[in-house]
N, C-alpha and C positions, 0 to 999 in steps of 0.2 A: 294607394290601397284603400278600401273601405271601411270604416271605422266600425269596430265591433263592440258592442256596449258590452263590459265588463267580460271578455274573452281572455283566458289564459293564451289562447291562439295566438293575441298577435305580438307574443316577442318572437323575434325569428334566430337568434341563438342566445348561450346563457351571458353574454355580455348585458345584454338589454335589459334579462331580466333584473340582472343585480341593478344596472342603473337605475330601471324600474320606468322609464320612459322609450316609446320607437316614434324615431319620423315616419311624419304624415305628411299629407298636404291637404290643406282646408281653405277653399275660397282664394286657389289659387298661390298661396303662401304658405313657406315653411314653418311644420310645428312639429313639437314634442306631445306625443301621446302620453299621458299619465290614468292609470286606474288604480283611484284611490280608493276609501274604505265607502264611502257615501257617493263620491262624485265622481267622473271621469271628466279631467283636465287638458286641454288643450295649450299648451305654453310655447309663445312664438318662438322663434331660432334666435331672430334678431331682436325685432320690431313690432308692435302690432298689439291685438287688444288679447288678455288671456281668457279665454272660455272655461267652460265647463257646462256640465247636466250632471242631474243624478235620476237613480230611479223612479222620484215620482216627478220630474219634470227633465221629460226626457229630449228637448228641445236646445238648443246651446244657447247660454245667456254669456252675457259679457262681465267681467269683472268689472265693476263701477271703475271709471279710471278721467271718464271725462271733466273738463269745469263745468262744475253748478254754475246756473246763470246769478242765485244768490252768491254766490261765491267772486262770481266774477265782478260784480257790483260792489262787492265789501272790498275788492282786491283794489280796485280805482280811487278808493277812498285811502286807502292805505298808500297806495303810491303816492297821490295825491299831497299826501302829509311829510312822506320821507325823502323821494327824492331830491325836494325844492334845498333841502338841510345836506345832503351829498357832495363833500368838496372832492375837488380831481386829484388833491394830493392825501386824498383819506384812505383808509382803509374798508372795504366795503364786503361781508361776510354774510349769505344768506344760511341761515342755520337753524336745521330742524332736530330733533330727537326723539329717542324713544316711540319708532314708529308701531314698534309691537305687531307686525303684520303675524295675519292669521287665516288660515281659509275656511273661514265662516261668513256668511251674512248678518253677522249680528249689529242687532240697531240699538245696543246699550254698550258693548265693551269691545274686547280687540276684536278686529276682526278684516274683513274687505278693505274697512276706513282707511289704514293705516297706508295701503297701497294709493287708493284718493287721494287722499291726504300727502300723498309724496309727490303724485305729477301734479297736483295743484302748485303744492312749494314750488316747482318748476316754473309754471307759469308767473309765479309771481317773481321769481327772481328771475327772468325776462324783459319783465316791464322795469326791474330798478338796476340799475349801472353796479349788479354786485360784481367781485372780484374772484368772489371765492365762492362755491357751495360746499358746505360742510353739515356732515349726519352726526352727531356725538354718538350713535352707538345704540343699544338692540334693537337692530333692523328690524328683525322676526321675534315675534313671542318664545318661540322654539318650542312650542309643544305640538305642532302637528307632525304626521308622519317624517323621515328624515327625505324622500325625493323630494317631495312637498315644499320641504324648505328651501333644498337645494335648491332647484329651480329659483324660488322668490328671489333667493342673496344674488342668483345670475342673472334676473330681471331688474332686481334694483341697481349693479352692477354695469349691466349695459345702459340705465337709463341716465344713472350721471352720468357714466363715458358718453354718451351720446347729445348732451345739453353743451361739447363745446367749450368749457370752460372749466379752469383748474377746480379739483375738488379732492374731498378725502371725507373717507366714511369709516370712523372709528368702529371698533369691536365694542359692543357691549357684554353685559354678564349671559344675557339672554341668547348670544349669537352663536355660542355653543353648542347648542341642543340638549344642555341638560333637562331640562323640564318635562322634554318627551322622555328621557333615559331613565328618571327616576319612576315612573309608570309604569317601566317594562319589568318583564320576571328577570330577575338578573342585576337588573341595572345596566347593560352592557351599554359601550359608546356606538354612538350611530355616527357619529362625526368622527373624523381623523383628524390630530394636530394640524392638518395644514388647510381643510375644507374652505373656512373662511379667508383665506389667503388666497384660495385657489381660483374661487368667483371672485372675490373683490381686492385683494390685494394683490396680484398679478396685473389687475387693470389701472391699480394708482401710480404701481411701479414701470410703465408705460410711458406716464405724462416727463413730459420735461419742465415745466412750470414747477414742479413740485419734485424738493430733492429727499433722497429715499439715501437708510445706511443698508448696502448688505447685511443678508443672515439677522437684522433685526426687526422681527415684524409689530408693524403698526406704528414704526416709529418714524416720522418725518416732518420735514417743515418746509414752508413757504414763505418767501420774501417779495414785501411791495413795496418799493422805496427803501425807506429807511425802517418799518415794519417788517419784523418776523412774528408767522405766528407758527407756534412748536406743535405739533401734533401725538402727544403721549399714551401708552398703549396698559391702560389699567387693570386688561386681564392679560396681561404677561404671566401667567401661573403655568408651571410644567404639566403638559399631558405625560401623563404614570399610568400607566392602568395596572390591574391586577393579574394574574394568570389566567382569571375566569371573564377578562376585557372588563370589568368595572375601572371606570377612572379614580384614582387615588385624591384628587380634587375637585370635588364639584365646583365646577366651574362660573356657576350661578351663584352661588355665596361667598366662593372667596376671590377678592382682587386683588391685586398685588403688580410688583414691577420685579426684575430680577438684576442683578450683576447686567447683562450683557447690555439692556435699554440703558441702565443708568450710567454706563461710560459714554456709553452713545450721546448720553443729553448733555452730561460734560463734556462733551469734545463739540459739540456744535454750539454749547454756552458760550465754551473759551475763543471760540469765533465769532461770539456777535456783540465784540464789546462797539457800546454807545447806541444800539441798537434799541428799541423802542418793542418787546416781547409781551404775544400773547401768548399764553400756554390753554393748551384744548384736551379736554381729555376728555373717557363717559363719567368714569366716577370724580369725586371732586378726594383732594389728595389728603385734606385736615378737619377737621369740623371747626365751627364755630369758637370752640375755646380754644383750638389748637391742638386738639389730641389726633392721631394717627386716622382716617377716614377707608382707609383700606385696611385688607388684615395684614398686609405685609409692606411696609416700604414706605409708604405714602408721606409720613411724616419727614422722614429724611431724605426726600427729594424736596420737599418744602423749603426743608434749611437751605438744602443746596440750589435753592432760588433765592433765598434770603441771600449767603454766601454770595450769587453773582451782582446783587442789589449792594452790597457792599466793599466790593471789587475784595474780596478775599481771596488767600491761598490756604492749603491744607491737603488734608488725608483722608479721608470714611473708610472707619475701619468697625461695621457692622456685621454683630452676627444677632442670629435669630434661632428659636428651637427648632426650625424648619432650617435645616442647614443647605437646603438649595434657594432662601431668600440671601444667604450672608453677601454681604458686598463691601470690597477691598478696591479701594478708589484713591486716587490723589487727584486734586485739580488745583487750576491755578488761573483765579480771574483777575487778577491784580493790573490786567492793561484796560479794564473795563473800566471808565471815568464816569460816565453819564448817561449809557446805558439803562433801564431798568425792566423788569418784568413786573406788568402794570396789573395784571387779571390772570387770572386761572377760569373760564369757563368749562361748564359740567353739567350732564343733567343726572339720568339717573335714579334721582331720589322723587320725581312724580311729583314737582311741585317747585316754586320761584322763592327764592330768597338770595340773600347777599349780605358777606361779612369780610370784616379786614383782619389779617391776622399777619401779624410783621410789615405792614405797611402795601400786602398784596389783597389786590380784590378777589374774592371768592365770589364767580356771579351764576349761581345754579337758574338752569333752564326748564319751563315746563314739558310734559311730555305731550306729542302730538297724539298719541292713540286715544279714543275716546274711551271714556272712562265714567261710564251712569254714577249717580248718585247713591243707585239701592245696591250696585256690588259690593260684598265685602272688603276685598282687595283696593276700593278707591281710596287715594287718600282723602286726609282732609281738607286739603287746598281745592282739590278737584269737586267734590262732594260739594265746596261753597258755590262754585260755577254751577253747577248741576247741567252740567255738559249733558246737550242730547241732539240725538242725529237729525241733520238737516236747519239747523242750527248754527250760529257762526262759533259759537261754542266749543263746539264739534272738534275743532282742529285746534293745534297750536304751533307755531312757530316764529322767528325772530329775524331781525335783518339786525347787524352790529357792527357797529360803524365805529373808528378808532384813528383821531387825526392826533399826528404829533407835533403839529406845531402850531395846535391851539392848545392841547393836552386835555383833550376832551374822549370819553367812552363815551358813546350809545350805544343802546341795546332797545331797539324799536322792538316789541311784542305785539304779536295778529291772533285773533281768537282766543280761546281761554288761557289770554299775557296780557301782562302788563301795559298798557300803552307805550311807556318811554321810562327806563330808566337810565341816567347817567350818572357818569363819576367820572370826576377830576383825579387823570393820568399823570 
């Protein structure tokens, strides 16, 4: 059919409309028609580059998606340095976060980058023998339109499933869409409890490399060797809404875990004694001194890693003012001998640090969206970068590498990271 610039015409029943996208065919290949507020989107079926035009440039440009040739030149040096250090009984984890995708062209903050910036990760962990691809979580900014997004989480979705190799792409606070919800009159939820499940958790729950609990979303892990790393799901918090569809938790502010994950983590703990555990999550579970890092839970799954670090048995018998965080547990690690859960990595917080707290590493990651120096919103880690586009600055992401039988962590950082930090496992 013809593409009509900004036509109510071409949904052809109210299915469509609600979706808010119709198939086309463009240059021979399938897409999804979108007309959004400023732009009309072209989003492939499968495969392929995503377009758009708006009114005053009414031609179809391509979402930036290819490798910069500066990029590809920084990527060789980076290879160059890591894989020579890659043993074949290691653990090898390419790991990006906080892509913050957005559909703007912006050349200081979220926006296109974020999407760059994730097929580039691709190609670099191509060139290095990683094991694993892993996103710790908000894909999307969540403030643009709720199609908009859709779409993105199904793009980014088919494009790990499509690189071939085990992966897992946590929820972060932003993967909800509240950020657009709070703008609207109402407040009402554009996303349904199961949205991000439905693009991306559907596809994880596919793989067989990667074992998944029924009925628990976001919760699973992965074994290599004698390596497990846990896969933890930090916005576990109940969708409530109200009778006028406001959600009763925003979802962007509060994280938490519930009853149903935290028996799940115990029953797959009390199977992996002598086991060599990383834990992944977006948000990170304690802070620095040891106080609660989420608003619900967080601390008391910490113990119950300490608990597995000391081959313990017992009860959780927690309650909360929120009596749908309470959790009534018994576990029993007591077979576990030499086992331990060495690191909790996390991003999240928009910036790189590391701390020990009961003998576990906490190792927060930086966020890949760029992030100018003159936004308010940057933090101050970022702001010291003064990250700007076109720049190797621009991006960030890690490869993290975990051998058990030197007892060594890496955590190699590209772009605005770290070069290399390690700790003894």
């Amino acid at each position: 059919m013809p593409i009509r610039l900004w036509s109510k015409r071409i949904f052809h029943d109210r299915q469509q409309a609600r979706s808010g996208v119709v198939p086309v065919t463009h240059q021979g290949q399938a897409y999804q028609l979108q007309n959004a507020r400023n732009f009309q989107i072209l989003w492939p079926l499968t495969s392929g580059p995503i377009y758009y035009r708006s009114p005053w440039h009414w031609r179809w440009q391509k979402v930036p998606a290819n490798l910069r040739s500066y990029v590809a030149d920084y990527f060789q040096e980076v290879t160059a340095t890591i894989a020579p250090q890659l043993a074949p009984e290691s653990a090898t984890l390419a790991v990006i976060t906080d892509t913050h995708i957005k559909f703007t062209p912006s050349r200081s903050y979220y926006g296109f980058n974020g999407w760059q910036h994730l097929q580039e990760f691709f190609t670099l962990s191509q060139k290095l023998p990683s094991d694993l691809l892993l996103h710790l979580g908000d894909v999307i900014d969540g403030s643009d339109n709720p199609t908009t997004d859709r779409q993105f989480l199904q793009q980014v979705g088919q494009s790990f499933d499509q690189q071939k190799k085990p992966f897992w792409i946590l929820k972060g606070n932003h993967d909800d869409h509240d950020k657009f919800d709070e703008h609207q009159p109402g407040h009402r939820a554009t996303f349904t409890a199961d949205t991000f499940e439905h693009y991306i958790g559907n596809l994880q729950l596919q793989q067989t490399a990667v074992q998944t609990v029924e009925q628990v979303p976001g919760f699973g892990y992965w074994d290599h060797g004698s390596v497990r790393v846990i896969f933890l799901n930090t916005s576990d918090v109940p969708f409530t809404l109200t009778p006028q569809g406001r959600r009763i938790y925003d979802h962007k502010l509060v994280l938490g875990m519930q009853q149903r994950q935290i028996q799940a983590l115990i029953k797959v703990l009390e199977d992996s004694a002598n086991r060599t555990i990383l834990i992944c999550s977006h948000a990170n579970l304690v802070t620095a001194k040891g106080r609660n890092g989420l608003q619900h839970n967080g601390k008391l799954v910490h113990d119950l890693l300490r608990a597995f670090n000391q081959g313990l048995s017992g009860r959780v018998d927690h309650h909360e003012a929120e009596s749908k965080f309470d959790v009534q547990a018994s576990f029993d690690f007591r077979t576990n001998q030499t086992g331990r859960i060495r690191a909790c990595l996390a991003g999240h917080r928009h910036l790189e640090t590391n701390f020990q707290v009961d003998q576990i590493n906490y190792i927060i990651l930086n966020n890949s969206a760029l992030m100018g120096r003159r936004h308010g919103l940057t933090t101050r880690y970022n702001r010291a970068w003064d990250r700007k586009l076109g720049e190797v600055s621009e991006f960030a992401g890690y490869v993290v590498n975990l051998n058990p039988q030197t007892g060594w962590l890496y955590v190699w950082g590209y772009g605005a990271a770290s070069p290399v930090r390690k700790f003894k496992v």
